[in-house]
N, C-alpha and C positions, 0 to 999 in steps of 0.2 A: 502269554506264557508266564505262570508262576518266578517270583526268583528263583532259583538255587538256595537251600537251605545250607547253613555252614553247622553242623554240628561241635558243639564245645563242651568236652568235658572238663570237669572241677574235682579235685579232692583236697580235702583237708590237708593244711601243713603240722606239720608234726606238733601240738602243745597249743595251735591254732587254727581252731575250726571259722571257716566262710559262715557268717553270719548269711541271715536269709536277706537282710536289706545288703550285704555286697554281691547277692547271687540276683539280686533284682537288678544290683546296678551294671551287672554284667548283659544279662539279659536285654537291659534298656538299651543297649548300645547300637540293636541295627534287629527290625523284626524278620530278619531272616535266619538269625541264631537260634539254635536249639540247645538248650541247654541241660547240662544230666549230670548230675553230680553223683558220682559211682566213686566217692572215699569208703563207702560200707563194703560193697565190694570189692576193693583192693585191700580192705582190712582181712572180710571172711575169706577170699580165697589165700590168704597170708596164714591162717591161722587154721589151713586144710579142710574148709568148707568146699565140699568138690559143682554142688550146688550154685554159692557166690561166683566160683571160677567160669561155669557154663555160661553164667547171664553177663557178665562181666566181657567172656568173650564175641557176645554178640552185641552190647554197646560198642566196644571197641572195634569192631567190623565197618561203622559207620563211620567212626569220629574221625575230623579234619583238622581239631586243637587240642591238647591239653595243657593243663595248666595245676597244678600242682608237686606235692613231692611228699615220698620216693614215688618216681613213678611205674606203672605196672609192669609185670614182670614178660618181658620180650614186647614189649609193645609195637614195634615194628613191624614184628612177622604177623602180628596179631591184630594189626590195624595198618589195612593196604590202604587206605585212604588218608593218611595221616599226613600231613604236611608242616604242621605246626606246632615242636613241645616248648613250652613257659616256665622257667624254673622259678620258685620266687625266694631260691639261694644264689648268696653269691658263687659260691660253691659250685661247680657242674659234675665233679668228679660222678658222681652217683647215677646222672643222666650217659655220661659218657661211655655208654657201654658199646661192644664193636658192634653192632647191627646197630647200633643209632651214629656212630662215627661212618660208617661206610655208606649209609643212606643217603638222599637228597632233604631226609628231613630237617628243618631249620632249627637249633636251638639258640634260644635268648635266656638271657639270665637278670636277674634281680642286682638292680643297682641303686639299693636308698642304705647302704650301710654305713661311709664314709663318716659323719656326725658318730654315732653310737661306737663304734669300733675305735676310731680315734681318740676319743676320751679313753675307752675302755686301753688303749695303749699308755696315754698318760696317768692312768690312776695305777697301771701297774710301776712305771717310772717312778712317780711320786711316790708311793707305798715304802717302795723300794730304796730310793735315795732317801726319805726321810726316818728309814728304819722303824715303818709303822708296826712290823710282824714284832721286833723286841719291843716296842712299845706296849703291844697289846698280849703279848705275853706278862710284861711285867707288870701290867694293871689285874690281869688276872690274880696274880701275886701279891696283891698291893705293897708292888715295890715303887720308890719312887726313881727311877734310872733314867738318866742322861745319856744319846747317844749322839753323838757327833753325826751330823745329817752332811750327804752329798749334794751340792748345788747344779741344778742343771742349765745355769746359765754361765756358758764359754764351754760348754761340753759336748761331743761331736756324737751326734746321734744316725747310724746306719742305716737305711731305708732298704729293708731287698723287696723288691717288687715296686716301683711308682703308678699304679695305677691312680682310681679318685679317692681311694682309701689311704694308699700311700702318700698321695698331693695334699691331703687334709693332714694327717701327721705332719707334716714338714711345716703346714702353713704353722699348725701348733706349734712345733718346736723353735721357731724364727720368732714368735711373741716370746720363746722362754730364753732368746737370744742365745741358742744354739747354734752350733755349723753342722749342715745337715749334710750327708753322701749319700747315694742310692743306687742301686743297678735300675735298670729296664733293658725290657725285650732291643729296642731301640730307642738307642739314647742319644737318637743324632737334635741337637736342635736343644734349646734352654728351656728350661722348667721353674717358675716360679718360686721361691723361697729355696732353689736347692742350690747347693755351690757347688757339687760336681756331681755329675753322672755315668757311672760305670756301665759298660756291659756284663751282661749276667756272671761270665767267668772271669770276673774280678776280686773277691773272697780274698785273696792272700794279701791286697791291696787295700781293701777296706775294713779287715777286720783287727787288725792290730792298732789303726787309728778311734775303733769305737768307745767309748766310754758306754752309750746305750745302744743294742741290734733289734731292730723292731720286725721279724717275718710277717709280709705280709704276700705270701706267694700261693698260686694255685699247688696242687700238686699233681704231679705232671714227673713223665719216666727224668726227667732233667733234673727235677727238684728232689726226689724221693730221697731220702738219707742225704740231704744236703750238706747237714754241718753231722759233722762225727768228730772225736776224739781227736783228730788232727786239726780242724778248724778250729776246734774249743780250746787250744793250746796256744794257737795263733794271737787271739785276746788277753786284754789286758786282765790283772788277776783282781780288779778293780770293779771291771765291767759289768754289764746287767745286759739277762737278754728277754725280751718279751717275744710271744708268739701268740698272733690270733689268726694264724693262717686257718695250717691243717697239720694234721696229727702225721708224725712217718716222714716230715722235711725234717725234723732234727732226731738223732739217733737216742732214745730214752736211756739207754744204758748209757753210753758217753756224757750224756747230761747231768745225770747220778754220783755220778764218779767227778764230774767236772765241778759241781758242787758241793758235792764232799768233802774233796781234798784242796777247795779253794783254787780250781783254775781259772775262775772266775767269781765275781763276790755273789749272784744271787740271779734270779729269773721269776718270770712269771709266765706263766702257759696258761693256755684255755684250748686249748686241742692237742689231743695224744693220738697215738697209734691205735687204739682201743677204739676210737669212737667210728661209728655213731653212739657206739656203750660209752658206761663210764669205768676211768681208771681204774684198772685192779688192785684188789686190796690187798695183792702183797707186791704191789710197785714199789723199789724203793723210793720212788719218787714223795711218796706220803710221809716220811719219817724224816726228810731232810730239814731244816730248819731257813732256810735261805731260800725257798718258792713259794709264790701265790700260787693255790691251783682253785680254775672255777672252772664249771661245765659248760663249758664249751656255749659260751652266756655272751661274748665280746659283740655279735650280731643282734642280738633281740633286744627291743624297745617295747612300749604296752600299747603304740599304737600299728604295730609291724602287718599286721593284716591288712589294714588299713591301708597301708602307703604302699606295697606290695599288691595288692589289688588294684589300686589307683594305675600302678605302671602298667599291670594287666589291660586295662583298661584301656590305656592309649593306643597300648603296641595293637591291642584288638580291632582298635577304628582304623591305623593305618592297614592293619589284616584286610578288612571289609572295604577298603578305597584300595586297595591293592597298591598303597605304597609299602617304601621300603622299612622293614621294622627294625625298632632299636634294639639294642644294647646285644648283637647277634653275635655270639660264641664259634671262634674259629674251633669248630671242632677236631682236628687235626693237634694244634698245640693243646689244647684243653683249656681256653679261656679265651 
């Protein structure tokens, strides 16, 4: 008797396309894979190709993996055979739709961000405490200006969310001889380099202590409008807040107003309520002089296909040995 074929579909991540040597090395994995890469198809039927939508729905008839992102539109109802989606964000919000939260289907998520986001939180800190924005305004100018720089060593830095993204910040901030706080889900038990850990609905307790708040939280009906106008008043008016979550945990209008009128000294974001778009261009967030803002850039590295296919890769052989696979997303809380 033939084996059982596993059908795997692939589409492009958003700014990074699957090269043909990572769609081989997928394929190499077990010759009972079949593998179809239908990112054209979920482009044309996106962009009212009623043609892409019909063939697209007959790949999807068959497939038992996918792996890519965003993924197709209803994919569930659309693929009875589907047992396995791949996200290769850390992100799931976008997979998390209710026919794939109510399903038995499995979703895993993309876990090599820790290195690149961590930095990308300390170069917002640094920027920030060593007043690089006046700096670099005033070289535009060619002024020559001194500005008295904040030191982040003895300075108590807030962790919301400890996951490996969050453990990596901390381990950073304990070289910059910081005292670090953090919430998690569950915080029973000690955590390396952190000196205390909150549960989630701790905020009134950690945010007056922060000099730095680093978000690194999914978003989730818990998290949505997390910090608003009342939280941002709780901080010191000294503070700095970084976010490389997601866009819609902090309140943009409160943000605006909270560093305008100096409720806090300054921020740096890389995710708005806007995105997957970018920022509007009549945010006031653009005309403030006290935030970094980058696109939504805190995850990506130039070798991210790369290492993101690699995890595909594994999670796919324990698929094929029918162990249990990693990095699987309670989809109920959203992460």
């Amino acid at each position: 008797m033939p084996l059982k074929l596993i059908n795997v579909a692939v589409s492009n991540m958003p700014g990074m396309p699957l090269t043909d040597a990572q769609k081989q090395q997928i394929q190499a994995v077990s010759p009972r894979i079949r593998l179809q890469d239908i990112g054209d198809l979920i482009d044309g039927e996106r962009q009212g190709n009623a043609d892409a939508g019909r063939k697209l729905d007959e790949v999807l008839a068959g497939i038992e993996v996918f792996f890519g992102a965003p993924p197709p539109r209803n994919i569930v109802s659309r693929s009875p055979k589907l047992r396995w989606i791949q996200s290769p964000l850390a992100g799931t919000d976008q997979f998390l739709t209710p026919d794939v939260v109510a399903s038995p289907v499995i979703l895993t998520k993309a876990r090599i961000h820790d290195q690149q986001i961590s930095e990308t939180v300390f170069c917002g800190m640094l920027m920030l405490a060593r007043h690089s924005l006046e700096h670099y305004r005033a070289q535009q100018q060619k002024q020559w200006v001194r500005v008295d720089p904040t030191i982040l060593h003895s300075k108590t830095i807030g962790i919301l969310g400890l996951g490996n993204i969050g453990q990596a910040v901390a381990r950073i901030a304990k070289a910059f001889g910081m005292k670090v706080l953090a919430t998690k889900a569950h915080p029973e038990g000690k955590y390396k380099n952190v000196d205390v850990v909150y549960p989630p609905g701790s905020l009134r307790e950690i945010l007056p202590q922060c000099d730095f708040l680093a978000i690194i939280l999914p978003i989730t009906a818990a998290t949505k409008n997390l910090i608003g106008a009342a939280e941002l008043k709780m901080m010191k008016p000294t503070a700095y807040i970084i976010n490389v979550a997601r866009g819609g945990i902090v309140d943009e209008e409160a943000l605006a107003q909270a560093l305008w009128e100096k409720w806090i000294a300054g921020a740096a974001f890389d995710v708005f309520a806007s995105d997957p778009g970018p920022l509007p261009a009549d945010s006031k967030l653009w005309d403030l002089p006290n935030i970094i803002i980058t696109p939504h850039n805190a995850g990506h590295r130039a070798d991210y296909a790369e290492l993101v296919t690699a995890q595909f890769i594994r999670n796919l052989k324990r698929y094929v040995n029918r162990k249990p696979l990693q990095c699987v997303v309670d989809k109920k809380l959203g992460y």
